[in-house]
C-alpha positions in Angstrom: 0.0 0.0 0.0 1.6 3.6 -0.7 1.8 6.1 1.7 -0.4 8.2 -0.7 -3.3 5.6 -0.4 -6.3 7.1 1.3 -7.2 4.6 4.3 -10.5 4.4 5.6 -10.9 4.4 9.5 -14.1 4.0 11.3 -15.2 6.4 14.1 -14.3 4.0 16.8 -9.9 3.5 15.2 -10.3 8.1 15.4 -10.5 8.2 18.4 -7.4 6.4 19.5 -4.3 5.4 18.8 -3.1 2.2 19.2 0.4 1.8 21.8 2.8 1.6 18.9 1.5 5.0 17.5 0.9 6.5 20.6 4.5 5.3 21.5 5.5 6.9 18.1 3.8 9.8 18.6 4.9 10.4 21.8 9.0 9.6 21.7 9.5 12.2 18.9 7.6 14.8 20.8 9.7 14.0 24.0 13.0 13.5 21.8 12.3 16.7 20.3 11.7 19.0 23.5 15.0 16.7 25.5 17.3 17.6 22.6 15.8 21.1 22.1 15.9 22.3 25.6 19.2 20.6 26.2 21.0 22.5 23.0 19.6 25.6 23.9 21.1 25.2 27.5 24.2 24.8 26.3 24.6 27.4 23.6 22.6 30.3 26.1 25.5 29.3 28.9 28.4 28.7 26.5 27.6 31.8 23.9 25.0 33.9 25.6 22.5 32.5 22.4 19.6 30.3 22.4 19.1 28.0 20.3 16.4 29.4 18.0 18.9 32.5 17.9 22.5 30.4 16.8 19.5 28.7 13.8 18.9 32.2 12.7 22.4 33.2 12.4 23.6 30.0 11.2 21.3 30.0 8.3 22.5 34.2 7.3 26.2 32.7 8.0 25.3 29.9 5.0 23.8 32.4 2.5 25.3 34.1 0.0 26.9 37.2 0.9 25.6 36.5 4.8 22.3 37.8 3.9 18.6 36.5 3.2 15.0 38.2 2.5 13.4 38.5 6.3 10.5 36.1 4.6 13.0 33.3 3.2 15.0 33.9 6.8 11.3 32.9 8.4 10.8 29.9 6.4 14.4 28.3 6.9 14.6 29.2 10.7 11.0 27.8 11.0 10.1 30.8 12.9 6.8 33.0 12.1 7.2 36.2 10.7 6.3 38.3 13.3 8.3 35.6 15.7 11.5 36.2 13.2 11.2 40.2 13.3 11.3 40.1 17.6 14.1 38.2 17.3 15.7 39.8 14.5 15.2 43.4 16.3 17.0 41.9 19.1 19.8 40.4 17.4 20.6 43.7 15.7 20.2 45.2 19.6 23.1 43.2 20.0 24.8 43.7 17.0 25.1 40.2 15.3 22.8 41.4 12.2 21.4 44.2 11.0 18.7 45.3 8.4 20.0 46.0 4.9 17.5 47.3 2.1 17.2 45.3 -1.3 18.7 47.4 -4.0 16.4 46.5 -6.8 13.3 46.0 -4.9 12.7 48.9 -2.0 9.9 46.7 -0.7 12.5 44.0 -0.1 14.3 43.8 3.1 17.1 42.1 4.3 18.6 40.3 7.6 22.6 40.8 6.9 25.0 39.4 9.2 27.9 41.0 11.1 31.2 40.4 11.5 30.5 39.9 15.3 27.2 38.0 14.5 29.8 35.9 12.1 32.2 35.7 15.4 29.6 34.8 17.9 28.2 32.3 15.2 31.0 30.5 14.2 32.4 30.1 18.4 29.3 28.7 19.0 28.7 25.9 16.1 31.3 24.2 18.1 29.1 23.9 21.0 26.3 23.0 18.6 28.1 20.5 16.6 29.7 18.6 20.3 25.8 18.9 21.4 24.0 17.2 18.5 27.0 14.5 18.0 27.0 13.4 21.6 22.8 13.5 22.2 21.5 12.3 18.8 24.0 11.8 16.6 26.4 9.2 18.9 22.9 7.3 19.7 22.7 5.7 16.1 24.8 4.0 13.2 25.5 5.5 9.8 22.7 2.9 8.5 20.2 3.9 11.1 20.8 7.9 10.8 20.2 7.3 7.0 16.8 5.5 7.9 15.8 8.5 10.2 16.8 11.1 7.6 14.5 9.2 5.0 11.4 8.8 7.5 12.1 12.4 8.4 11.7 13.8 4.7 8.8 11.3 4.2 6.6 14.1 6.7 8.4 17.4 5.4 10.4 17.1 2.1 13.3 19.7 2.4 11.9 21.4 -0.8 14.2 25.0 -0.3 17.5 23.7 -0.2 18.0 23.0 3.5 
């Protein structure tokens, strides 16, 4: 049967889920919020950043020319628009970006990283990297992080390049 088939569930199989789902279900929500919460410790103490921060710069640090469109910023930190302008207006408080206009299009506005935004960036993906390796990464084999990585695009293709 393909994943695309349509399956018909009575009333009765909607209103529950049966232990392996609900087992499913439940460990990537918990693995998700331990490794979350865990990486965002550890870069806040280590770099003065939180995690949802160090993904905003990381991603202007990977563009071309250390800058992206504020909507295209949204989209790859997985942060709402209004979400991504609070954080951006305090990451240029702090110097590690600031907002650079789009020469061909004066609608278009841009997030453009610093040189201390590329500093703090950079110091920290150490701290990033030693996190994920020894809390998810370490956890599985090459063969079983391939599996994951599959399973994971199976629910949200990486469609932009990420």
């Amino acid at each position: 049967m393909s994943t695309a088939t349509a399956v018909k569930i009575s009333p009765s199989e909607q209103e529950t889920l049966t232990l392996g789902e609900l087992r499913a279900w439940r460990g990537l929500l918990r693995a998700h919020a331990c490794l979350a919460k865990r990486l965002d410790a550890e870069l806040d103490q280590a770099h003065g950043l939180p995690m949802t921060s160090y993904e905003v710069l990381h991603h202007l640090q990977e563009a071309s020319s250390g800058r992206m469109r504020m909507c295209d910023l949204a989209e790859q930190a997985q942060l709402s628009r209004s979400g991504l302008t609070r954080m951006v207006d305090r990451l240029e408080r702090e110097g590690l970006l600031e907002r650079c206009s789009c020469a061909h299009d004066a609608r278009g506005s841009y997030a453009c990283l610093t040189e201390a935004g590329r500093e703090r960036v950079e110091a920290a993906r150490v701290t990033h990297l030693a996190v994920v390796r020894e809390h998810f990464l370490s956890r599985f084999s090459e063969a079983e992080l391939s599996v994951l990585a599959d399973m994971w695009e199976r629910i949200a293709p990486c469609t932009s390049g990420c």
